[in-house]
Residue frames relative to the residue before (quaternion, step in Angstrom):
aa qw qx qy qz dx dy dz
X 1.0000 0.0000 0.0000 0.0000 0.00 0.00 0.00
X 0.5689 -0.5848 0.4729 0.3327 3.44 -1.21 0.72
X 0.3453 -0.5926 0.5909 0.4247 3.62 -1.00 0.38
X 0.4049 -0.5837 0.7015 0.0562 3.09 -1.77 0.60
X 0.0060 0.7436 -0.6644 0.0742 3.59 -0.01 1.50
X 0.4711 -0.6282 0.5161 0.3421 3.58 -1.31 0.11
X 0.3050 0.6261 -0.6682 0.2618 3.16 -0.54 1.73
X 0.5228 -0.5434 0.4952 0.4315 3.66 -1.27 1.26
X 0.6897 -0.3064 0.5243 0.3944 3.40 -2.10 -0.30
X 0.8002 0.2819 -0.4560 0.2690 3.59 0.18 -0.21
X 0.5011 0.6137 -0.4251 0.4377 3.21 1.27 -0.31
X 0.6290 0.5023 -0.3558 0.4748 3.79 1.12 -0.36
X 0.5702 0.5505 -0.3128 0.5235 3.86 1.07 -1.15
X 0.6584 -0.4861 0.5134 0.2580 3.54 0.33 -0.48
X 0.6271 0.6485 -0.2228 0.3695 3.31 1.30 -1.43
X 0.2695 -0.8007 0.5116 0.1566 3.73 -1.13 0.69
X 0.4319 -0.7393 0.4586 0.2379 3.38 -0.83 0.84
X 0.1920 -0.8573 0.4672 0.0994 3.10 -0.52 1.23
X 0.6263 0.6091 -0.3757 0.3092 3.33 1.04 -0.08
X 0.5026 0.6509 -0.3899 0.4143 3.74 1.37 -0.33
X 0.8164 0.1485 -0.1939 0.5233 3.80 0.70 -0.42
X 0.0288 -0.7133 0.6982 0.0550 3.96 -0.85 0.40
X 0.1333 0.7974 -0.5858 -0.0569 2.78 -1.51 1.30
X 0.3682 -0.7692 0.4969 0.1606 3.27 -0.63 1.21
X 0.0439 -0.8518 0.5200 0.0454 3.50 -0.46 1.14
X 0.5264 0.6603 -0.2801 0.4566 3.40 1.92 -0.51
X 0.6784 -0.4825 0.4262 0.3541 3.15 -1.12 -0.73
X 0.0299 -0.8622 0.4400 0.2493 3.23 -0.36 0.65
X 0.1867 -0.7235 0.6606 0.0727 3.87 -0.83 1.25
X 0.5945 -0.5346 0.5898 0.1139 2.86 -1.89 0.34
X 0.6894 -0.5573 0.2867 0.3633 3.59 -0.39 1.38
X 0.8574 0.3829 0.0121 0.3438 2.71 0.41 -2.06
X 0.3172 0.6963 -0.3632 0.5316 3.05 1.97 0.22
X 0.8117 0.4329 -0.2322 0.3159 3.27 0.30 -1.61
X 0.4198 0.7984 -0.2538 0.3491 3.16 2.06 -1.36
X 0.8147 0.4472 -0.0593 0.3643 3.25 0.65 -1.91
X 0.5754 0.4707 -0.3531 0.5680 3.45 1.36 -0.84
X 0.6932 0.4129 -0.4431 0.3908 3.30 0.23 -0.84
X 0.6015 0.5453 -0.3782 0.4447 3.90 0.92 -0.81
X 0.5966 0.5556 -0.2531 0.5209 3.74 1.13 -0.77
X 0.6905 0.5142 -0.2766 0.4270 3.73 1.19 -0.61
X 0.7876 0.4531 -0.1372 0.3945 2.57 1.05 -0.99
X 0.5187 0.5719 -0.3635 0.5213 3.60 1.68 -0.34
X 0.6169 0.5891 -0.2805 0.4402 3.56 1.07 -1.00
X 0.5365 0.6242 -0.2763 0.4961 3.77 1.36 -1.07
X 0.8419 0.3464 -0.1264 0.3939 3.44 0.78 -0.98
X 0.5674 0.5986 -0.2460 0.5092 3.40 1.70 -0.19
X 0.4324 0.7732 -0.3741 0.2742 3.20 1.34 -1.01
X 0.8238 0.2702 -0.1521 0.4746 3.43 -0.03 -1.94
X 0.5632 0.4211 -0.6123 0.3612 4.01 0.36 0.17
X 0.5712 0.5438 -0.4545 0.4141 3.70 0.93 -0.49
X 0.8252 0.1511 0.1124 0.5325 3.04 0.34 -1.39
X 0.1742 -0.8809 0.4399 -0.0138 3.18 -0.07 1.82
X 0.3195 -0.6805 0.5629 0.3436 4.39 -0.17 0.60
């Protein structure tokens, strides 16, 4: 019989755990940052054509 060490299923599958290290290589913003630009994008989207009429 195989020996039976104490390792989880993924460590048997091969499979890596991804949850033990995070790496943030991006920026990190602030929700409500993103919230507001996108509110700021989107006010600007609609102003456009009274400025600038086709």
């Amino acid at each position: 019989m195989a020996d039976k060490k104490n390792e989880g299923f993924q460590s048997g599958a091969g499979l890596i755990r991804y949850f033990d290290e995070e790496e943030i290589k991006g920026p990190a913003l602030d929700p409500k940052l993103v919230i507001y630009i996108a509110i700021a994008v989107a006010v600007i989207v609609e102003l456009l054509p009274r400025f600038f009429p086709i």
